[in-house]
C-alpha positions in Angstrom: 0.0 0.0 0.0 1.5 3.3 -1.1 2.7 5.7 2.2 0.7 8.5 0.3 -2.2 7.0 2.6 -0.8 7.3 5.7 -0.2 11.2 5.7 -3.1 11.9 3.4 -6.2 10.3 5.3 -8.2 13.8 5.4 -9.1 13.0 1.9 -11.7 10.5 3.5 -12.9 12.7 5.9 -16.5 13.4 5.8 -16.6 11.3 2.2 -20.0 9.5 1.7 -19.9 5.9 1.9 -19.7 4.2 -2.3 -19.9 1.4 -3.7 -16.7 1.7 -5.9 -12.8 0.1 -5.2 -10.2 1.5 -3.0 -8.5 2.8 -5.8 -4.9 2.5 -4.2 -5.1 -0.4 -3.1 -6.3 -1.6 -6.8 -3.1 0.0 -8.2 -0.4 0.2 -5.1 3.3 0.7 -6.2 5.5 -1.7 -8.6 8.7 -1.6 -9.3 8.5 -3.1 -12.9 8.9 -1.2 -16.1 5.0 -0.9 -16.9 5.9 2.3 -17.9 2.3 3.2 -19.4 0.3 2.1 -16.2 -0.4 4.5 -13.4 0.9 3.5 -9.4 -0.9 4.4 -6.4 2.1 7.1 -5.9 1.4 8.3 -9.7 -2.5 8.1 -8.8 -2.0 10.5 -5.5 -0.1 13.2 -7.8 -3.1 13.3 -10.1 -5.6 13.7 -7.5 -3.8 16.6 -5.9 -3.9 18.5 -9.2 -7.8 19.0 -8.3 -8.6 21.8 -6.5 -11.8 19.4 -4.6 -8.8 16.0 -4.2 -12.0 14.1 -2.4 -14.6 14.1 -4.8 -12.5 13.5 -7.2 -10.9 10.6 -5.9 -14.6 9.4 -5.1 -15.5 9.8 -8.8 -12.4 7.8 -9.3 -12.9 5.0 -7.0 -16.4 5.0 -8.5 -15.0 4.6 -12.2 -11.5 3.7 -12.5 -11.5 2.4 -15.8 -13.3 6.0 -17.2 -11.0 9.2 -18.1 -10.7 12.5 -15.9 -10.9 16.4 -16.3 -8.0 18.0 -14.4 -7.3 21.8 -14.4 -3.9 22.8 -15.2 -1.6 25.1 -13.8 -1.0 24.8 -10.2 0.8 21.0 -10.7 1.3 20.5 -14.0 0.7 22.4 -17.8 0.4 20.5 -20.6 2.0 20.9 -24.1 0.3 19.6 -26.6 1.2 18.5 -30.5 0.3 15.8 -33.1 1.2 12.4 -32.3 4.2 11.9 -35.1 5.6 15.3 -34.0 4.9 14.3 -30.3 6.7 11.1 -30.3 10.0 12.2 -32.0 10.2 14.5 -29.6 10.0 12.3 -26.7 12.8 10.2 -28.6 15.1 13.4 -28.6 14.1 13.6 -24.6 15.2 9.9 -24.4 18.3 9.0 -26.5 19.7 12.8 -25.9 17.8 15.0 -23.2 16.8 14.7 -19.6 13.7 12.2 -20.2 10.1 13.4 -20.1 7.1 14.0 -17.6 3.9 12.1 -17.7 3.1 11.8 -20.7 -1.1 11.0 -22.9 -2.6 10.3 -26.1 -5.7 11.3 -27.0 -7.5 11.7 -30.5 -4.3 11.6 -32.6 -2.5 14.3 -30.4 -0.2 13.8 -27.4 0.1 15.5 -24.6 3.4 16.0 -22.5 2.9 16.7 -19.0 5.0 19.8 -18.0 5.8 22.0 -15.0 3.7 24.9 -14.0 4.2 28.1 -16.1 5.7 26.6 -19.4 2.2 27.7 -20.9 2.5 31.0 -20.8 6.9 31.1 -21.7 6.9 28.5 -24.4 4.9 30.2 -27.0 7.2 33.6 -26.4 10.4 31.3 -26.7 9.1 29.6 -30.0 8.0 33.2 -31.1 11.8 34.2 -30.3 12.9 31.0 -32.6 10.3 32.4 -35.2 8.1 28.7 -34.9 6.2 28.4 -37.6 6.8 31.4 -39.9 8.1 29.9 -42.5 10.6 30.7 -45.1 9.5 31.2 -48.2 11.2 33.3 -49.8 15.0 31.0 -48.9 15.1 27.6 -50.5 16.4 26.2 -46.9 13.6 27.6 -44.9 11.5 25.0 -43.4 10.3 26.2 -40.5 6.5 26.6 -42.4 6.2 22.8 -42.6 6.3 22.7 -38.6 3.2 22.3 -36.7 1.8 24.6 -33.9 2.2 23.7 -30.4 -0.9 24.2 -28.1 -0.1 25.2 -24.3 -2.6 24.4 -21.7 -2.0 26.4 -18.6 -3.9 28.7 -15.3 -7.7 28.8 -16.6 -7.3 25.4 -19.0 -8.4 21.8 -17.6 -7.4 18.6 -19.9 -8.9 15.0 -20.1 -6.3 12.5 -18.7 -6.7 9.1 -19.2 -8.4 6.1 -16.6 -6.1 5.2 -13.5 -6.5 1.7 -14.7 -7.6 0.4 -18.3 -8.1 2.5 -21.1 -7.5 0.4 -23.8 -11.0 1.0 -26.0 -10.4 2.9 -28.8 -11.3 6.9 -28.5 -10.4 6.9 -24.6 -7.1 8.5 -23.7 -4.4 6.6 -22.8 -1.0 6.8 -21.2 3.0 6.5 -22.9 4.7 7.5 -19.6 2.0 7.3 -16.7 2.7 9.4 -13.3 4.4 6.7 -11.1 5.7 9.1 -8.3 4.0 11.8 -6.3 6.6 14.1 -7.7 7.5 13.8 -11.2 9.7 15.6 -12.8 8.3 17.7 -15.6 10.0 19.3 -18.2 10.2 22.9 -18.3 9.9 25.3 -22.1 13.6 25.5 -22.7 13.9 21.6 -22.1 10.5 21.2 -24.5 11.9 24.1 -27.0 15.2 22.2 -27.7 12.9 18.9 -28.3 11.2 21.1 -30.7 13.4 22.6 -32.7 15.3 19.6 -32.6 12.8 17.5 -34.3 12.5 20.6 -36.4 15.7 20.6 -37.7 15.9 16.7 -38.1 12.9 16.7 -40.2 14.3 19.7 -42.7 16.6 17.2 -44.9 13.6 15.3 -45.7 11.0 18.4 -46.1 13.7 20.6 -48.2 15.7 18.1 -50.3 18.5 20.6 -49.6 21.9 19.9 -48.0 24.1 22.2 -46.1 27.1 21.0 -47.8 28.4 22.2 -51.6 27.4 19.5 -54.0 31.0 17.7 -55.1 33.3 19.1 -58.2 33.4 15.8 -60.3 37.1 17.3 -61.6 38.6 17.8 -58.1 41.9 16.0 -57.4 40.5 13.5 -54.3 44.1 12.5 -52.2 44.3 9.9 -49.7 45.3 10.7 -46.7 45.6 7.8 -44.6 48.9 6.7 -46.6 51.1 10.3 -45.4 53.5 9.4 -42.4 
């Protein structure tokens, strides 16, 4: 049973009896790498993102296998892009960055969990690296074929997906679920490098063009690796 119980027991107070499951005890803590599956620890996080914890852990105890409406902005913003974009980004914050937050899909975009604030400074950073604009006029421009990022923050709520299940098609569903009662969450300069990033990855292929002079057939080629 996760500790979160044990210093968090005001939840229950005054909570009308249900009928549904203790939720925690339904999904306790694992050590294993089921990365897309929410723990009791993961589960306690979420709550506390609600600005009335109780009911909503009663409305989740009641229907664990349904998805949630939590505000943003006091635990957590969310950034949100199309699923391609979405997921070479999280392998740039993988193979070559600090990792990712939490982490949803939901009807073909994803949604990475981020800490508080990164709503309202991301958008003036990608303004600052011109997101978007586009190039036209310069044959190595490519910033036009990038797509806008959406930034959920203070005054926004998003649908997460269920504590447990959420495999039908439609529903929301985790990549990286909460598994800690702090995560760590990216801030905008770690989610603007992932951007441009992915931006400039995806120009080769967008632009046909190549940063380096095209070869001179007639040049005098040497090999080096015979000179003492």
């Amino acid at each position: 049973m996760s500790a979160w119980l044990k210093d968090e027991t005001t939840l229950r107070t005054a909570v009308a009896p249900h009928h549904g499951v203790d939720i925690f005890a339904l999904l306790r803590d694992r050590t294993d790498d089921r990365a897309a599956e929410v723990t009791a620890s993961g589960a306690a996080w979420l709550v506390g993102a609600s600005p009335y914890p109780r009911s909503t852990l009663s409305q989740w105890e009641a229907r664990p296998g349904s998805p949630g409406v939590l505000p943003c902005g006091s635990s957590f913003d969310v950034v949100n892009v199309p699923a391609l974009f979405g997921r070479r980004m999280l392998e740039q914050l993988w193979t070559e960055g600090p990792g990712s937050g939490p982490v949803a899909t939901h009807r073909g975009r994803m949604m990475l969990f981020a800490s508080p604030g990164t709503a309202q400074r991301l958008p003036s950073l990608m303004s600052w690296e011109e997101w978007g604009a586009g190039c036209p006029e310069s044959p190595h421009g490519h910033r036009g074929t990038l797509p806008p990022v959406l930034c959920h923050g203070t005054g926004d709520a998003v649908t997460v997906p269920p504590l447990t299940g959420g495999r039908s098609a439609g529903v929301p569903r985790w990549v990286v679920a909460p598994d800690t009662r702090n995560p760590w969450l990216p801030g905008p300069d770690v989610l603007l490098w992932a951007c441009v990033r992915v931006g400039r990855s995806a120009a080769p292929s967008t632009t046909g063009h190549s940063i380096f002079p095209p070869a001179d057939p007639g040049a005098n080629v040497y090999d080096v690796t015979r000179r003492r």
